[in-house]
C-alpha positions in Angstrom: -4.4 -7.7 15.0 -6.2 -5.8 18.0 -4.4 -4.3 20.6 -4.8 -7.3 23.3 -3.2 -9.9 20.7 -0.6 -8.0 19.9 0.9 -7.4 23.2 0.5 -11.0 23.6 2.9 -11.8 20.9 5.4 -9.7 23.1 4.4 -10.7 26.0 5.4 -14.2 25.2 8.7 -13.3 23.2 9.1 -11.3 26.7 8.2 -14.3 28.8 10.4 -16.4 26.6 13.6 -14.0 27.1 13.0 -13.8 31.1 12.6 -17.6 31.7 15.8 -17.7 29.7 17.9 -15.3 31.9 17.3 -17.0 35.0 17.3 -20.5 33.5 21.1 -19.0 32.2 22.1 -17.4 35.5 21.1 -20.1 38.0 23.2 -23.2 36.7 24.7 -24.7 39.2 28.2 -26.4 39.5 29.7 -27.9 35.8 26.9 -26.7 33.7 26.5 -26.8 29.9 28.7 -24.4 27.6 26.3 -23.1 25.7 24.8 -22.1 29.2 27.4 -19.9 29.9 28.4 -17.0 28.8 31.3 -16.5 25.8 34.5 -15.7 28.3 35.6 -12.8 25.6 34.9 -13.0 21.4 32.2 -15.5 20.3 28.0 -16.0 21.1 26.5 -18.5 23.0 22.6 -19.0 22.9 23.4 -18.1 26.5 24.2 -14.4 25.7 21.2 -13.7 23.7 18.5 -13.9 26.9 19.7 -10.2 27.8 20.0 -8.5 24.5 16.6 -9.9 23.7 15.3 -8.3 26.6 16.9 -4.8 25.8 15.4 -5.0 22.6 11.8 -5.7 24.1 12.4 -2.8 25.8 12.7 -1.1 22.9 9.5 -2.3 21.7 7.6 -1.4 24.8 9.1 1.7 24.9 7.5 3.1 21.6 3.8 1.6 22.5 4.2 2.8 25.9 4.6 6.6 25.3 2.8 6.4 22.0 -0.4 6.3 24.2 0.5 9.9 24.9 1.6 10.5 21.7 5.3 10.9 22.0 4.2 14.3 24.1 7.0 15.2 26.9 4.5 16.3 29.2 5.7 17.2 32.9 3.4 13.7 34.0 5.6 11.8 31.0 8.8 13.1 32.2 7.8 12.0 36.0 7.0 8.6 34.8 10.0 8.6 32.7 12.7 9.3 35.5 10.7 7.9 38.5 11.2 4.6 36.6 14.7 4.9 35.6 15.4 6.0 38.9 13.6 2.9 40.1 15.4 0.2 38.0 18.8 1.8 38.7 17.5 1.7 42.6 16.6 -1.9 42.3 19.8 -2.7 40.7 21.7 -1.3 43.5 19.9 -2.8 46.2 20.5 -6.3 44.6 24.2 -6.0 44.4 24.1 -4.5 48.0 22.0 -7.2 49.4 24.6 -9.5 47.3 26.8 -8.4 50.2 24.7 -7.4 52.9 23.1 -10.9 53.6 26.9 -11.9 54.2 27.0 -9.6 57.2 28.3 -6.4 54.7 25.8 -4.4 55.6 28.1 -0.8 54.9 29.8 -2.2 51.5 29.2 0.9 49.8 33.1 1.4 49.6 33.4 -1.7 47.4 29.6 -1.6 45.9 29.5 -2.5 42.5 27.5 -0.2 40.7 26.7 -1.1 36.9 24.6 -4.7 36.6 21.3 -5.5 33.8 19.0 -3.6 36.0 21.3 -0.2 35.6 22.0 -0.8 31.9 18.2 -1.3 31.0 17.5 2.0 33.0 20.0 4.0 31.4 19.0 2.7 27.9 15.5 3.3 28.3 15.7 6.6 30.1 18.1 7.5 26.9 15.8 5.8 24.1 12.5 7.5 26.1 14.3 11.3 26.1 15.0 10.5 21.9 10.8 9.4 21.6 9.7 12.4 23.2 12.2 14.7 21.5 13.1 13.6 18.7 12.0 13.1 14.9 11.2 9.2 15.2 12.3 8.9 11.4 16.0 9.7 12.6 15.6 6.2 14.9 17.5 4.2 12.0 20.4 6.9 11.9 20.1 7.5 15.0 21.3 3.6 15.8 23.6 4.2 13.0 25.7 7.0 14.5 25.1 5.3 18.0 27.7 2.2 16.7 29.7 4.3 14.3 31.0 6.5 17.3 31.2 3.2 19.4 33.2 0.9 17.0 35.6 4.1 16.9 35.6 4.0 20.8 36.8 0.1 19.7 39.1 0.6 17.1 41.0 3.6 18.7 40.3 2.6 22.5 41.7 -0.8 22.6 38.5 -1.7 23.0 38.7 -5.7 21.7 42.0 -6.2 24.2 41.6 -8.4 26.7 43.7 -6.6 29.3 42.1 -4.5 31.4 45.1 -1.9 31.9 44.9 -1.4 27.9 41.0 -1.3 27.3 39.3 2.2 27.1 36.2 0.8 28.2 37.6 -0.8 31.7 39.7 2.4 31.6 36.9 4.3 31.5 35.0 2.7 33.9 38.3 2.4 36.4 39.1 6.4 36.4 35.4 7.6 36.8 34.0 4.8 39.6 37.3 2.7 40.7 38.1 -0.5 41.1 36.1 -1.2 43.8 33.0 -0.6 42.6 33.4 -2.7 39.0 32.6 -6.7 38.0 36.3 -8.4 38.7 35.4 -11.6 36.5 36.6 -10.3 33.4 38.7 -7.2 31.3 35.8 -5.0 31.4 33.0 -4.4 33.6 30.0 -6.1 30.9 27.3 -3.7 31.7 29.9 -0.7 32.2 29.4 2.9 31.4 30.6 3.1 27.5 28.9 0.1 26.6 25.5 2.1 27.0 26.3 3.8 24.0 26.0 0.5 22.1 23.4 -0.7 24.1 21.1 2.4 23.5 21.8 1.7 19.7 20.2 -1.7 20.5 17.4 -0.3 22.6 16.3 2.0 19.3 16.6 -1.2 17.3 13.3 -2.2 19.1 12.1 1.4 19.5 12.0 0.8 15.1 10.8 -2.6 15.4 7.4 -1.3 18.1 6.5 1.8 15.4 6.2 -0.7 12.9 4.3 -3.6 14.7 1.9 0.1 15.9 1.7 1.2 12.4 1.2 -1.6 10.2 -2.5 -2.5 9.3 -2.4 -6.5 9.7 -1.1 -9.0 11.4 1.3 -10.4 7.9 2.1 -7.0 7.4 3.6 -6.6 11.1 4.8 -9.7 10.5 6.8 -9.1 7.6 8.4 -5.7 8.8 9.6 -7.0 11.7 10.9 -9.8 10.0 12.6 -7.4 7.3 14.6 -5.7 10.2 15.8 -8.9 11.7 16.9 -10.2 8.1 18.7 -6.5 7.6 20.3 -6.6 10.9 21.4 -10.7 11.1 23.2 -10.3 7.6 24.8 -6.9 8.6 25.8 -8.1 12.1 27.7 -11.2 11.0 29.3 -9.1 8.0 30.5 -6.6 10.7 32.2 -9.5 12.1 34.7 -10.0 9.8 36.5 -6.7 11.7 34.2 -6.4 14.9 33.5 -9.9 16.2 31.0 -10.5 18.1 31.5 -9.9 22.0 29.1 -9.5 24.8 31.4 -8.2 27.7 31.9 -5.5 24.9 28.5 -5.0 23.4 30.1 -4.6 20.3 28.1 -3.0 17.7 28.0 -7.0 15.7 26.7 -8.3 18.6 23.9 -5.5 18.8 22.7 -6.3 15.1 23.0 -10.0 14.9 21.1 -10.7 18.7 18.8 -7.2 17.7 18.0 -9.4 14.2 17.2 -13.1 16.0 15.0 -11.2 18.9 13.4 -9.7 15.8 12.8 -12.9 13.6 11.6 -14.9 16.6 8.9 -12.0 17.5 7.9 -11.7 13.7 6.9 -15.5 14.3 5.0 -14.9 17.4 3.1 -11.7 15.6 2.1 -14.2 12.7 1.5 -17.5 14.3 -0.4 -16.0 17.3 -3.3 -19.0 17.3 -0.5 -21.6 17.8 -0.4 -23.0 21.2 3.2 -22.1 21.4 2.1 -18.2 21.8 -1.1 -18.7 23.8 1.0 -20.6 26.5 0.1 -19.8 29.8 3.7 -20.7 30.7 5.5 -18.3 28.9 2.8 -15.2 29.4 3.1 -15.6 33.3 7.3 -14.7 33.0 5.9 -12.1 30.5 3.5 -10.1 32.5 6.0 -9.6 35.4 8.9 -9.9 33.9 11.2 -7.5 35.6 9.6 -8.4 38.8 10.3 -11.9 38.5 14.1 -11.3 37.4 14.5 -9.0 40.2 12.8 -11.9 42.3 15.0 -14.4 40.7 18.0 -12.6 41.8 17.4 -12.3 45.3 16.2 -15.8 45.8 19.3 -17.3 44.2 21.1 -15.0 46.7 19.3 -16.4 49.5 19.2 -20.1 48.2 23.2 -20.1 48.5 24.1 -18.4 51.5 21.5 -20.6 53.4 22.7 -23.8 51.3 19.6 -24.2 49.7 21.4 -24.1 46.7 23.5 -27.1 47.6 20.9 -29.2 48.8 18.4 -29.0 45.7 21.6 -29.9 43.7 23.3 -33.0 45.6 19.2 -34.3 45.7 19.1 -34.3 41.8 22.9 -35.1 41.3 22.2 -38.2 43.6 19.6 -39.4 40.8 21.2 -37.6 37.5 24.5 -38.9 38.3 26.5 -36.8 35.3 27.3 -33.7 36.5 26.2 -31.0 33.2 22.6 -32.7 33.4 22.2 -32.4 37.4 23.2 -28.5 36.7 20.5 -28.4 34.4 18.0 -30.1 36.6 18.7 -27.3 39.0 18.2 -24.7 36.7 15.2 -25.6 35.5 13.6 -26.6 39.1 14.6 -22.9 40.3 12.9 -21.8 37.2 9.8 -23.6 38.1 10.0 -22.2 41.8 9.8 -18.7 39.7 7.3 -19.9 37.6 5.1 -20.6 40.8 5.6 -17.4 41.9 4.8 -15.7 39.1 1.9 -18.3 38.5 0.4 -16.7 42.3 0.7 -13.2 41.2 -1.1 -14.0 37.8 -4.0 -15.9 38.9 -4.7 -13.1 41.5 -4.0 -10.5 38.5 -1.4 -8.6 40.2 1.1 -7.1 37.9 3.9 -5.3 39.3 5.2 -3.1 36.8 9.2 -1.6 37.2 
């Protein structure tokens, strides 16, 4: 595998993941259940599109700095916190102009400050400091000790409660930022401060999985160590769910290995079936090559599609021709989708790639 191809496996698996997160976050009205996220213990397909993403990041994050060799050079270090700096930036501004396009322009009193933008920042700010100092053949007990110490946080912290007065994590999250500044629509905030821990865990899951897709000689070989880490991490996930289930709001250290294992499995079939159509599509490598961009994009245009009722009219057109209510959600989804895709089509015909 040279090194185009290969980034063209993740590129799709990266595509895939970011076509899904808006696809998930911009149903409108009754939509789907498995569209939606879990309210509190339990998976939907709907809560895999982020952790698939953290563990792309994870990936890109070891072929990234490995061009330097894993030096921590003052330039590296720049890089390193200009960008986290940049996606925790971004984040903010999203949640500000959340409020700001509402006529809240100075809502910094009741800002919320953790969202996917912040979590990816911290965990690759966390998981880049451990490439550039650290022995990369501690990455495996590295995750290791990363959910031990978080499913004692659990287990001693209240962590599973759904009661936010109870919960170490909302607890947490409530002494060092206040209420003002948290997610309100359920016990804990879900990209909150403790849950970093778990998600840096799954960040280094990827990290593992990029060594070995850079290491390995040939394409089956790739293949089949990437797929061996998804196998490990499915079976030990849903195992660990017989005393941690599976939570997103949580990150619970199940939920890190059994969506870790699936992201891995599905990019072990894009490394070995690279010639299928499937992988070469066009469709899927424009979301891939600006990915972040056209989240962030996503974001703000869904902002400004419902406070100018945009929203509502592209809904009540479809829902007058798709009369049942889940499927006109869906139709919506997947026309904003397309508007991002056209987008994102513009930028890659004209080969710009904005890099976050």
């Amino acid at each position: 595998m040279t090194k185009s191809q290969r980034l063209l496996s993740l590129d799709v698996l990266r595509g895939l993941t970011v076509a899904g997160m808006i696809l998930v976050n911009n149903g409108y009205g009754d939509s789907f259940e498995m569209l939606r996220h879990a309210k509190w213990n339990g998976m939907t397909p709907c809560d895999l599109v982020f952790p698939f993403f953290l563990f792309i990041v994870g990936i890109s994050c070891y072929l990234s700095l490995s061009k330097n060799n894993f030096t921590p050079s003052a330039p590296v270090l720049r890089r390193v916190i200009k960008r986290t700096v940049l996606l925790f930036a971004i984040g903010l501004f999203i949640n500000w102009f959340d409020n700001a396009i509402e006529g809240d322009l100075l809502c910094f009193g009741h800002l919320r400050i953790w969202a996917v933008m912040q979590r990816i920042a911290l965990c690759y700010f966390f998981v880049s400091l451990f490439a550039l100092y650290a022995n990369h053949r501690f990455t495996i007990p590295a995750v290791v000790g990363l959910l031990a110490v978080y499913t004692l946080l659990l287990l001693l912290g209240n962590g599973y409660a759904e009661d936010a007065s109870v919960n170490i994590l909302a607890q947490t999250d409530l002494q060092l930022f206040g209420y003002d500044h948290l997610y309100h629509k359920s016990p804990v905030d879900p990209e909150g401060l403790l849950g970093t821990i778990s998600g840096v865990a799954h960040v280094l899951i990827g990290f593992y999985c990029g060594k070995l897709i850079k290491q390995k000689d040939t394409i089956g070989d790739k293949a089949l160590a990437v797929f061996a880490v998804g196998t490990v991490c499915v079976i030990a996930g849903y195992l660990l769910t017989y005393g941690l289930p599976l939570n997103k709001r949580i990150w619970s250290p199940s939920y890190v290995l059994v969506t870790c294992g699936l992201a891995a499995l599905l990019q072990a079939l894009f490394i070995n079936n690279e010639e299928q159509r499937a992988v070469r599509s066009s469709f899927l490598r424009v979301f891939g090559v600006n990915a972040l961009a056209l989240y962030v994009a996503s974001e703000l245009l869904a902002i400004l599609f419902g406070h100018f009722g945009i929203s509502a009219v592209i809904y009540d057109t479809l829902h007058s021709i798709i009369i049942w209510d889940k499927w006109a959600s869906l139709a919506y989804a997947l026309t904003f989708v397309a508007i991002n895709y056209a987008i994102g089509y513009v930028l890659w015909k004209r080969k710009i790639f904005i890099k976050l």
